[in-house]
mmCIF entry with sequence, helices, sheets and N, C-alpha, C, O atoms, coordinates in Angstrom:
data_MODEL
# 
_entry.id   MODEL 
# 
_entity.id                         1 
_entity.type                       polymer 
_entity.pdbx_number_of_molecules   1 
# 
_entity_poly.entity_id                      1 
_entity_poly.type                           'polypeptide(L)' 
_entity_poly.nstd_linkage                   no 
_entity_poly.nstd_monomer                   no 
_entity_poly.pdbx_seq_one_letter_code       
;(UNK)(UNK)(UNK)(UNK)(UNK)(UNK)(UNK)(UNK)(UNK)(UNK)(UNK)(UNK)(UNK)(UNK)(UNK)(UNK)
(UNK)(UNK)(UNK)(UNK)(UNK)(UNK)(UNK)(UNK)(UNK)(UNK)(UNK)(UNK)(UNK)(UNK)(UNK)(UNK)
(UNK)(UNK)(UNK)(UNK)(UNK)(UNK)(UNK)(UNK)(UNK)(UNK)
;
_entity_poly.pdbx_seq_one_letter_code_can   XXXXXXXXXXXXXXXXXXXXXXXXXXXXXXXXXXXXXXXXXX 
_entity_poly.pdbx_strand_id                 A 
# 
loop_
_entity_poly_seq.entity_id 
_entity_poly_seq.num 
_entity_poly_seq.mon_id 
_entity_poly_seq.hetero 
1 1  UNK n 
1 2  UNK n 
1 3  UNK n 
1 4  UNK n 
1 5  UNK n 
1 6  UNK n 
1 7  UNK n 
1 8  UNK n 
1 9  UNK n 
1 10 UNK n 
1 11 UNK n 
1 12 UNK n 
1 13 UNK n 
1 14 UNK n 
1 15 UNK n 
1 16 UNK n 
1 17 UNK n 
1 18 UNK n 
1 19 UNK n 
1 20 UNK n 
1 21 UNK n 
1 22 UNK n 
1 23 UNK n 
1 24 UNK n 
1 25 UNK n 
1 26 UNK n 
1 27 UNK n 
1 28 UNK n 
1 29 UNK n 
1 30 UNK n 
1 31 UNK n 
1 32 UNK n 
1 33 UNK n 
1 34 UNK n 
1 35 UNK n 
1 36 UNK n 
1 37 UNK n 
1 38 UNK n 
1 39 UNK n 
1 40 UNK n 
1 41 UNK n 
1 42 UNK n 
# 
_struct_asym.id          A 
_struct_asym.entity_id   1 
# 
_struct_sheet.id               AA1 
_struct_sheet.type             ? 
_struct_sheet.number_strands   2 
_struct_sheet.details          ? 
# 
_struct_sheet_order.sheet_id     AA1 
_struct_sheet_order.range_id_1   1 
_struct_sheet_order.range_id_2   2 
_struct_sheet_order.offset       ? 
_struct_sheet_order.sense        anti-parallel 
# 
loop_
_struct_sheet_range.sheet_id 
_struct_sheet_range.id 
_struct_sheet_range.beg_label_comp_id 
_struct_sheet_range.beg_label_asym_id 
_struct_sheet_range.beg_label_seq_id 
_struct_sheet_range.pdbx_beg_PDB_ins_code 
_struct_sheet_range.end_label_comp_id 
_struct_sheet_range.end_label_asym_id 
_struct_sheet_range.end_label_seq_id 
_struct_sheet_range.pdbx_end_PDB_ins_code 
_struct_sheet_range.beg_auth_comp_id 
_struct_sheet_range.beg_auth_asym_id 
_struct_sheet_range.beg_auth_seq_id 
_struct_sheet_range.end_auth_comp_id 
_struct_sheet_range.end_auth_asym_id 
_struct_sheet_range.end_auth_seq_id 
AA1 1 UNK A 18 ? UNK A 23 ? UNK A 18 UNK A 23 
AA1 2 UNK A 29 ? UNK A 34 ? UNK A 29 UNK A 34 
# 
loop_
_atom_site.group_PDB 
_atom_site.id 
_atom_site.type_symbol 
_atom_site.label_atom_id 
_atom_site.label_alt_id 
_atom_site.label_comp_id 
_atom_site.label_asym_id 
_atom_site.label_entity_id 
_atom_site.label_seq_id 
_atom_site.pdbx_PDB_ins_code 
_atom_site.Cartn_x 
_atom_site.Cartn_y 
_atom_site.Cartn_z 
_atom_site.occupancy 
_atom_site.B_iso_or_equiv 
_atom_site.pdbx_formal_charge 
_atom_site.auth_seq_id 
_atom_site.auth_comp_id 
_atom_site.auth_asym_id 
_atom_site.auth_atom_id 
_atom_site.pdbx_PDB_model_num 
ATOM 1   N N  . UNK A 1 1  ? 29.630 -137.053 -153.267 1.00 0.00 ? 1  UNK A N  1 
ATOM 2   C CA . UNK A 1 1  ? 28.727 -135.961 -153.589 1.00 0.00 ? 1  UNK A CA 1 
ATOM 3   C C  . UNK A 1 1  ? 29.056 -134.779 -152.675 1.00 0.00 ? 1  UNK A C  1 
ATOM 4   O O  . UNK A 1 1  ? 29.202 -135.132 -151.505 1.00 0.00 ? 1  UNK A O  1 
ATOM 5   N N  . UNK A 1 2  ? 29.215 -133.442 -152.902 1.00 0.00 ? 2  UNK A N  1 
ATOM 6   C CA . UNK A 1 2  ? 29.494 -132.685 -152.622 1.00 0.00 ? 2  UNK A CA 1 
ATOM 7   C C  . UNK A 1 2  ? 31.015 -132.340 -152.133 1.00 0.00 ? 2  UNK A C  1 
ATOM 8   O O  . UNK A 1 2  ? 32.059 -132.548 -152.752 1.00 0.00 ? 2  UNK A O  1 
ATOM 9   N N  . UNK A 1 3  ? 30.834 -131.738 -150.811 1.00 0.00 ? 3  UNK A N  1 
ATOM 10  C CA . UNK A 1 3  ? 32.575 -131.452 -150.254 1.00 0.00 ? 3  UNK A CA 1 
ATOM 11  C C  . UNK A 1 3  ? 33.114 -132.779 -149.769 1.00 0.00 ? 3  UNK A C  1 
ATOM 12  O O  . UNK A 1 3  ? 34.121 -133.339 -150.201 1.00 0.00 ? 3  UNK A O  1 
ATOM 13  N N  . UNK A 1 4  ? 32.362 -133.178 -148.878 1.00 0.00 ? 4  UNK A N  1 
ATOM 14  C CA . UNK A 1 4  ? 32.454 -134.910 -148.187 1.00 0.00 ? 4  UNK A CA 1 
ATOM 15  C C  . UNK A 1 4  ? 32.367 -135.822 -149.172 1.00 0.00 ? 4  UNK A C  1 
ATOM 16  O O  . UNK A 1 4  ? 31.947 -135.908 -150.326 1.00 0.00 ? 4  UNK A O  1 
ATOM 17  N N  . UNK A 1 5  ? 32.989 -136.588 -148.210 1.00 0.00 ? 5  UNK A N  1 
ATOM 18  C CA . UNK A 1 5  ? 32.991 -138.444 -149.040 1.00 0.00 ? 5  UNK A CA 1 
ATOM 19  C C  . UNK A 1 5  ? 31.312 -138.730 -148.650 1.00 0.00 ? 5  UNK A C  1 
ATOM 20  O O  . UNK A 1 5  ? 30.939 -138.706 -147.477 1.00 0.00 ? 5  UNK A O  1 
ATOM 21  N N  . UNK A 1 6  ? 30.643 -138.923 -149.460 1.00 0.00 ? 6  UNK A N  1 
ATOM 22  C CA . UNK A 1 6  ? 29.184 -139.218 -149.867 1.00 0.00 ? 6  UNK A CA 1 
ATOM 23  C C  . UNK A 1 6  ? 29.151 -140.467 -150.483 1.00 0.00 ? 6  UNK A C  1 
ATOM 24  O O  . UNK A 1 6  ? 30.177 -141.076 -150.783 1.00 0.00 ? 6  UNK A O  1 
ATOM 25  N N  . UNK A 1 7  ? 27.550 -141.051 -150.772 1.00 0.00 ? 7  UNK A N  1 
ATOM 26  C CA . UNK A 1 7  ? 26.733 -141.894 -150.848 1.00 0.00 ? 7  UNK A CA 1 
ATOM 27  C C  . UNK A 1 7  ? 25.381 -141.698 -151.137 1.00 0.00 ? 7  UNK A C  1 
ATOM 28  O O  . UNK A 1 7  ? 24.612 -141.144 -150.352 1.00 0.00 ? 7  UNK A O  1 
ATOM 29  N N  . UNK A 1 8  ? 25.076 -142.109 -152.179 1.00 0.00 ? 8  UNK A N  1 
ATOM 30  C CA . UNK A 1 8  ? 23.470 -141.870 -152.761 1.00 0.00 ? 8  UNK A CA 1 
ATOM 31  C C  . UNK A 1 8  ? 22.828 -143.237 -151.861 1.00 0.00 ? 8  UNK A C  1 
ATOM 32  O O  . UNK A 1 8  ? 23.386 -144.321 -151.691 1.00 0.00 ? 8  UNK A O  1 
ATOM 33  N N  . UNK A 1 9  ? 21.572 -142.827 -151.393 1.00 0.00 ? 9  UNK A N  1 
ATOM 34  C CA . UNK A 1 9  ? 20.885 -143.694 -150.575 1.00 0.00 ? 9  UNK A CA 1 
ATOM 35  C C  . UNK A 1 9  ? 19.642 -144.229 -151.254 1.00 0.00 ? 9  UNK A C  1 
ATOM 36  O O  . UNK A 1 9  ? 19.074 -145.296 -151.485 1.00 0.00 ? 9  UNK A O  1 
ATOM 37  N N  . UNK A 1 10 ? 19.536 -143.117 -151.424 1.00 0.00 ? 10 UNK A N  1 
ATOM 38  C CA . UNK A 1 10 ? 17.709 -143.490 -152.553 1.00 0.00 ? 10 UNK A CA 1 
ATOM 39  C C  . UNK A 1 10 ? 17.854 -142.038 -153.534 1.00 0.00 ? 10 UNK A C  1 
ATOM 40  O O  . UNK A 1 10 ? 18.565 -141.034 -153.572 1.00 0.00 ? 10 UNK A O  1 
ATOM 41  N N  . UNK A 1 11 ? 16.837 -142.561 -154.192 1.00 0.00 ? 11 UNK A N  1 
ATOM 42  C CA . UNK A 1 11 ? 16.348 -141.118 -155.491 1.00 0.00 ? 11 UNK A CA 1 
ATOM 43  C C  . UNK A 1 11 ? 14.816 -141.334 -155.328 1.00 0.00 ? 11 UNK A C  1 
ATOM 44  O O  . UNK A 1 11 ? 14.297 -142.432 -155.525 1.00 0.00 ? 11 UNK A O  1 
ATOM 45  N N  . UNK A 1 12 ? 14.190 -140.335 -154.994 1.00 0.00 ? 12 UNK A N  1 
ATOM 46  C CA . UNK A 1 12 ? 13.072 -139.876 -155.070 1.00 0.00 ? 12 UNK A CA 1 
ATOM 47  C C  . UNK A 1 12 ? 12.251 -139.522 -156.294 1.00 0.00 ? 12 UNK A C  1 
ATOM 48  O O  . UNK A 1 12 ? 12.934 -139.627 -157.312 1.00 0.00 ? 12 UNK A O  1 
ATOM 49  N N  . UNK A 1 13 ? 10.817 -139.079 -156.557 1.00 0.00 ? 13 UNK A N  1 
ATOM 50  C CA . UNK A 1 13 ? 10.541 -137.474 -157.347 1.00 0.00 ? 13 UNK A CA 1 
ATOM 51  C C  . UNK A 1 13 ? 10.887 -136.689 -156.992 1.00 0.00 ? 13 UNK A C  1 
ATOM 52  O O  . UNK A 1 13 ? 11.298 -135.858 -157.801 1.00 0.00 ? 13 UNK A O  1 
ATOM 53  N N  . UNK A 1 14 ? 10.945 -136.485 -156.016 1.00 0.00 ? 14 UNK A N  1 
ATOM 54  C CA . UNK A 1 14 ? 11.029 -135.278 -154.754 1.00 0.00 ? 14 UNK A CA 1 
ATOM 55  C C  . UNK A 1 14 ? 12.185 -134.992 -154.114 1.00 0.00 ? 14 UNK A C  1 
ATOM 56  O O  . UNK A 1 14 ? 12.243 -133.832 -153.705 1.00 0.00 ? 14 UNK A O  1 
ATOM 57  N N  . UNK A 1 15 ? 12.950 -135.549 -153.935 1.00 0.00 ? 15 UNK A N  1 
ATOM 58  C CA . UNK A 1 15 ? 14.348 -135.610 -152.986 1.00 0.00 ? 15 UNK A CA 1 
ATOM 59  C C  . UNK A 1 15 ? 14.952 -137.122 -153.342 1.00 0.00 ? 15 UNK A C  1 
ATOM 60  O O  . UNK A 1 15 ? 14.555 -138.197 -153.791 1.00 0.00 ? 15 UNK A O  1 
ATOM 61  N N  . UNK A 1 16 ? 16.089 -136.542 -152.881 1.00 0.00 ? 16 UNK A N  1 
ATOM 62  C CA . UNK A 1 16 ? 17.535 -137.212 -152.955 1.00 0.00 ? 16 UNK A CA 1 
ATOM 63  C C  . UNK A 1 16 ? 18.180 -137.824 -151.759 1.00 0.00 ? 16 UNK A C  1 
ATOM 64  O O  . UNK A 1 16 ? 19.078 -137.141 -151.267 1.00 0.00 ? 16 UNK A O  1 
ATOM 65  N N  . UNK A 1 17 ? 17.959 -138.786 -151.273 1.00 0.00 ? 17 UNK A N  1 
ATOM 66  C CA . UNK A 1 17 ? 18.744 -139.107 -149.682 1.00 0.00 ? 17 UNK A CA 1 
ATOM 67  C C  . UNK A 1 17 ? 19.888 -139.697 -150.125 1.00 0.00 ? 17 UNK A C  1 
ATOM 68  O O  . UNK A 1 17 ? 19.949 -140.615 -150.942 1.00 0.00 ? 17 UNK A O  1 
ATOM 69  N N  . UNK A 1 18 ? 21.069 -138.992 -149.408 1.00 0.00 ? 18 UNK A N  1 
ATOM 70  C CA . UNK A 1 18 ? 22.711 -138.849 -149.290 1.00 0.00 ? 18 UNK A CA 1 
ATOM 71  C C  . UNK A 1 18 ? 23.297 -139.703 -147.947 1.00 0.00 ? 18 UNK A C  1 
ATOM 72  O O  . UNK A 1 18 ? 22.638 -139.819 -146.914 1.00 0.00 ? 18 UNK A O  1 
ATOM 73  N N  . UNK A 1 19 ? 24.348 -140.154 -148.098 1.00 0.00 ? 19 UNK A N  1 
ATOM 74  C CA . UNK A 1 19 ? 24.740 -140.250 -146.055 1.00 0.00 ? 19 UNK A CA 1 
ATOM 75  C C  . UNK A 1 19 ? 26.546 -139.335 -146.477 1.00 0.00 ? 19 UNK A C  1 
ATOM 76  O O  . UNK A 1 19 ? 27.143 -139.675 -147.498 1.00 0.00 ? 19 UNK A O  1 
ATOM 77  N N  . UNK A 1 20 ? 26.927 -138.638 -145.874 1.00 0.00 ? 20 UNK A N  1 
ATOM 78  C CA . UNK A 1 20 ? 28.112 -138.205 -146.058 1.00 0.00 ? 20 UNK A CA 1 
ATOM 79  C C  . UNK A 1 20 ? 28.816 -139.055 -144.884 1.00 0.00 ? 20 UNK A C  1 
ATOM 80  O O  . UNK A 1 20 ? 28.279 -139.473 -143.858 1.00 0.00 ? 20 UNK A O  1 
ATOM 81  N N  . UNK A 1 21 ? 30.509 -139.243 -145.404 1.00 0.00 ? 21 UNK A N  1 
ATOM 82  C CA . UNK A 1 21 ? 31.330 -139.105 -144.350 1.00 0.00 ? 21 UNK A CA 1 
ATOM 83  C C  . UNK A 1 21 ? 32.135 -138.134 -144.121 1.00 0.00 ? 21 UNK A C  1 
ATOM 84  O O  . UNK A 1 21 ? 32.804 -137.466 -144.909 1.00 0.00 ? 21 UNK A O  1 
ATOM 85  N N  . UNK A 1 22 ? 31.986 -138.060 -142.365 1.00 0.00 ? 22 UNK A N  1 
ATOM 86  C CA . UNK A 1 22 ? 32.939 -136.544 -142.001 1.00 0.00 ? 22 UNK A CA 1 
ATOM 87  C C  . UNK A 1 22 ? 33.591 -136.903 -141.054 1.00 0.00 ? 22 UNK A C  1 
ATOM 88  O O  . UNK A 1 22 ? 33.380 -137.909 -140.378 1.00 0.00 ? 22 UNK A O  1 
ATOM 89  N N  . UNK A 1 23 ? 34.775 -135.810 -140.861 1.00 0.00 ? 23 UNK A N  1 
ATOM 90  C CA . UNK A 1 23 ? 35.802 -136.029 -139.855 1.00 0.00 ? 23 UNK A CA 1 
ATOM 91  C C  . UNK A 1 23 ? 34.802 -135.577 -138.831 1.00 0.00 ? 23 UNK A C  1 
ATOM 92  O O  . UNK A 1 23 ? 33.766 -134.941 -139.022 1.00 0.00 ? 23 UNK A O  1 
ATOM 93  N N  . UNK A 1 24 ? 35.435 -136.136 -137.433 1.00 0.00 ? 24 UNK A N  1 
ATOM 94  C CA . UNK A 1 24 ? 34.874 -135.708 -135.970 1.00 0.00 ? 24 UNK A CA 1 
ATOM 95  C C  . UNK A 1 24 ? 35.264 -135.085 -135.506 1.00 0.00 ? 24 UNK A C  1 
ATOM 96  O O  . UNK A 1 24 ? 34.765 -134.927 -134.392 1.00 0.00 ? 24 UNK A O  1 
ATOM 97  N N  . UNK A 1 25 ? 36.715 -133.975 -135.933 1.00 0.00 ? 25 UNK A N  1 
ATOM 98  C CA . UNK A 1 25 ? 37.612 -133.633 -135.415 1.00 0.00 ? 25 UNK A CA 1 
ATOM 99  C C  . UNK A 1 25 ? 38.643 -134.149 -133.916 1.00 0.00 ? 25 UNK A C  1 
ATOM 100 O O  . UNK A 1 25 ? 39.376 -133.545 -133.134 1.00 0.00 ? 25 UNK A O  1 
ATOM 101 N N  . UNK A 1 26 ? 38.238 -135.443 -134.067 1.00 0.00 ? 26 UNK A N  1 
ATOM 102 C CA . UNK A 1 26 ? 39.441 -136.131 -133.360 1.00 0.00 ? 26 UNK A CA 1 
ATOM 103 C C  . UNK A 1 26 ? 39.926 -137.344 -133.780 1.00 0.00 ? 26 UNK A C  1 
ATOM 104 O O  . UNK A 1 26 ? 40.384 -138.252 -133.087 1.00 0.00 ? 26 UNK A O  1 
ATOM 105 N N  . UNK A 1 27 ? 39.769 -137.279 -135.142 1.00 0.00 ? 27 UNK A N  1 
ATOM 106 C CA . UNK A 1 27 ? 40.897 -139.053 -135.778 1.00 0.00 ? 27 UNK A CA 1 
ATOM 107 C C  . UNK A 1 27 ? 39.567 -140.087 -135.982 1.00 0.00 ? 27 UNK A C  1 
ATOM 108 O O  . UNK A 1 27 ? 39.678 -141.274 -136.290 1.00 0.00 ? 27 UNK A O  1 
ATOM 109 N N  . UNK A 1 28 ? 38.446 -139.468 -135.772 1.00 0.00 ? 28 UNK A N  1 
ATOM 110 C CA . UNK A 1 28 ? 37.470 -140.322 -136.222 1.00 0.00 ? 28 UNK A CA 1 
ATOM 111 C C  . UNK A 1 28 ? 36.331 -139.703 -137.539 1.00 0.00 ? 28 UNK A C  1 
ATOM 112 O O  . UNK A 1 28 ? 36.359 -138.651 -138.178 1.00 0.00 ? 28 UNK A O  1 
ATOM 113 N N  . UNK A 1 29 ? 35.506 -140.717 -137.571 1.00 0.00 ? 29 UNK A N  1 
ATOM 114 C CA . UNK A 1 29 ? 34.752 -140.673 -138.606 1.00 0.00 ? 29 UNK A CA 1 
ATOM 115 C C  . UNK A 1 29 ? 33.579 -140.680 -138.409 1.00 0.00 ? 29 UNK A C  1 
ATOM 116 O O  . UNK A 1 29 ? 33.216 -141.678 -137.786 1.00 0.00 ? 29 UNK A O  1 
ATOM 117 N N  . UNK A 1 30 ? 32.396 -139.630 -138.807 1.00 0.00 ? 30 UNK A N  1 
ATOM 118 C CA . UNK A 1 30 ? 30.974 -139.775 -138.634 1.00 0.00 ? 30 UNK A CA 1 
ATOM 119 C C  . UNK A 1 30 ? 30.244 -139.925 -139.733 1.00 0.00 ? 30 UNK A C  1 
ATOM 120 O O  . UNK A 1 30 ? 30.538 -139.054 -140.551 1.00 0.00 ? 30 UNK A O  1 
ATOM 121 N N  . UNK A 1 31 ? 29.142 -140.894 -140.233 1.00 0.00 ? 31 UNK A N  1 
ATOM 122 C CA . UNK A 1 31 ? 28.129 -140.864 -141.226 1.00 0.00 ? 31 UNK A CA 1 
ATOM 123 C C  . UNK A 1 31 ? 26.819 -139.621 -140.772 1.00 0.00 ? 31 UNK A C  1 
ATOM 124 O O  . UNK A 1 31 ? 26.190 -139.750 -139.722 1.00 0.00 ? 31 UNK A O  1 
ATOM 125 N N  . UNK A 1 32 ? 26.676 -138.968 -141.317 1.00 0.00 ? 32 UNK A N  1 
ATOM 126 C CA . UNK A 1 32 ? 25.691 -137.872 -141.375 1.00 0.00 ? 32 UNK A CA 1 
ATOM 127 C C  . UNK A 1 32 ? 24.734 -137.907 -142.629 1.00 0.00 ? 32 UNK A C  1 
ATOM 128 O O  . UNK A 1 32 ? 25.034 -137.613 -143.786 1.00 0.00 ? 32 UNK A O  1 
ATOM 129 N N  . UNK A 1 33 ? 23.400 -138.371 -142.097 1.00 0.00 ? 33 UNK A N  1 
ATOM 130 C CA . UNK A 1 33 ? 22.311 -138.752 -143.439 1.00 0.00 ? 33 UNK A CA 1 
ATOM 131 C C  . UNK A 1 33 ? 22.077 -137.003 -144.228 1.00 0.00 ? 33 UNK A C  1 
ATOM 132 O O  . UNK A 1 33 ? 22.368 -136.031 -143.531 1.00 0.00 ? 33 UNK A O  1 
ATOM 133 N N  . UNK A 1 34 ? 21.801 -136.888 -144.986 1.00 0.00 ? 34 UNK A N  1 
ATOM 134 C CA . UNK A 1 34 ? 21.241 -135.537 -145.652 1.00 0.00 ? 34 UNK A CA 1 
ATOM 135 C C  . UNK A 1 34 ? 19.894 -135.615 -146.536 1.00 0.00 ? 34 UNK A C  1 
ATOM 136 O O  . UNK A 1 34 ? 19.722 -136.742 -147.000 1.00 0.00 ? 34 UNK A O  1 
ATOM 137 N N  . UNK A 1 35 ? 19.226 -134.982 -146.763 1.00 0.00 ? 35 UNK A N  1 
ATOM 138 C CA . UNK A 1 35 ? 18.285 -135.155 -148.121 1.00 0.00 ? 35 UNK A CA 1 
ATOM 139 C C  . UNK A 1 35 ? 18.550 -133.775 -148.706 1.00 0.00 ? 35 UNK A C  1 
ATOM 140 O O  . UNK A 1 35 ? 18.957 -132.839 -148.017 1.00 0.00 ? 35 UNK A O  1 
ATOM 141 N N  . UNK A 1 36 ? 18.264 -133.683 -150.189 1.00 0.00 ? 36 UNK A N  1 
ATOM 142 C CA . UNK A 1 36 ? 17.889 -132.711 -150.640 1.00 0.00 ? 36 UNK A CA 1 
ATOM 143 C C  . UNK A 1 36 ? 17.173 -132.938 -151.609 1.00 0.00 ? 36 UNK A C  1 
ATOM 144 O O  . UNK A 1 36 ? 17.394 -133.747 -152.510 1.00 0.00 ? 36 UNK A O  1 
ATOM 145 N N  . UNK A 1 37 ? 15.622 -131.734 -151.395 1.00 0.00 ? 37 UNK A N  1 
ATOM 146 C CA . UNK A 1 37 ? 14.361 -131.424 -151.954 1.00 0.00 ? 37 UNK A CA 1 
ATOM 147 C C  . UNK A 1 37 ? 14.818 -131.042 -152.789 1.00 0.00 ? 37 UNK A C  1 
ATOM 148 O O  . UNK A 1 37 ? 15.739 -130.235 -152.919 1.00 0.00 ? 37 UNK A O  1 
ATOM 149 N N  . UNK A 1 38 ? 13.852 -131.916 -153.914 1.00 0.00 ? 38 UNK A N  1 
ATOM 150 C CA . UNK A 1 38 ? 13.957 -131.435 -155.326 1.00 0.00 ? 38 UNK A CA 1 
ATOM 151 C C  . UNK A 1 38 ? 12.708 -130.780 -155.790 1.00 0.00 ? 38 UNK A C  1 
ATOM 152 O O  . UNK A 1 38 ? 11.600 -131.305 -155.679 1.00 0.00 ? 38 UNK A O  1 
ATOM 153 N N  . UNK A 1 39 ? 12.983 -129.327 -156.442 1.00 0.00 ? 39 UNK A N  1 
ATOM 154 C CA . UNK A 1 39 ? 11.336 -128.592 -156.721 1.00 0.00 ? 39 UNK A CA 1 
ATOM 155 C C  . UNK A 1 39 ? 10.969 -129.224 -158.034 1.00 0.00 ? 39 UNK A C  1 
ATOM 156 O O  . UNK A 1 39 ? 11.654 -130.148 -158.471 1.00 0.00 ? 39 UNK A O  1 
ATOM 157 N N  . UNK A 1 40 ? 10.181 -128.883 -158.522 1.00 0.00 ? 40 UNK A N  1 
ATOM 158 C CA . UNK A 1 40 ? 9.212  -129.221 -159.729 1.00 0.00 ? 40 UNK A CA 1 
ATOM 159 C C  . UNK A 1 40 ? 9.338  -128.211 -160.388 1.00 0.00 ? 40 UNK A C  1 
ATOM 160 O O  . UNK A 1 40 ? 9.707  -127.248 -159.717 1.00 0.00 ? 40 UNK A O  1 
ATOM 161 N N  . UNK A 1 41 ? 9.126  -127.954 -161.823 1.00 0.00 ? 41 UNK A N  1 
ATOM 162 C CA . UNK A 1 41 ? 8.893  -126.793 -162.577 1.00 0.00 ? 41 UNK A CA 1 
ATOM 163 C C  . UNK A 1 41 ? 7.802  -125.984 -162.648 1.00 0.00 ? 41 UNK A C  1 
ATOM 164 O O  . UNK A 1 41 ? 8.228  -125.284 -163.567 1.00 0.00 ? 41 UNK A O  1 
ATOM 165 N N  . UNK A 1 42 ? 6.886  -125.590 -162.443 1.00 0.00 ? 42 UNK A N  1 
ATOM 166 C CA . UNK A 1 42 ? 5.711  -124.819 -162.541 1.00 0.00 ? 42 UNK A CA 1 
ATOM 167 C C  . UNK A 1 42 ? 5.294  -123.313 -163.882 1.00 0.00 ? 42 UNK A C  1 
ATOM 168 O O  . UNK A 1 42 ? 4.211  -122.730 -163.838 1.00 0.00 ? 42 UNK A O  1 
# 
């Protein structure tokens, strides 16, 4: 999902929890959780 190597964690109503993987900039690898809020229509 997105630019990174991603992972859907959960699905919400509301939000979306992600974990990306990213470089560390030294030959390693970090998991970084994300969410993104989802609005409603009104």
């Amino acid at each position: 999902m997105g630019d990174q190597w991603g992972q859907i964690e959960s699905i919400e109503d509301a939000r979306i929890d992600i974990t990306e993987i990213v470089s560390d900039g030294a030959g390693g690898w970090l998991r970084r959780p994300r969410t993104v809020e989802l609005r409603g229509l009104q």
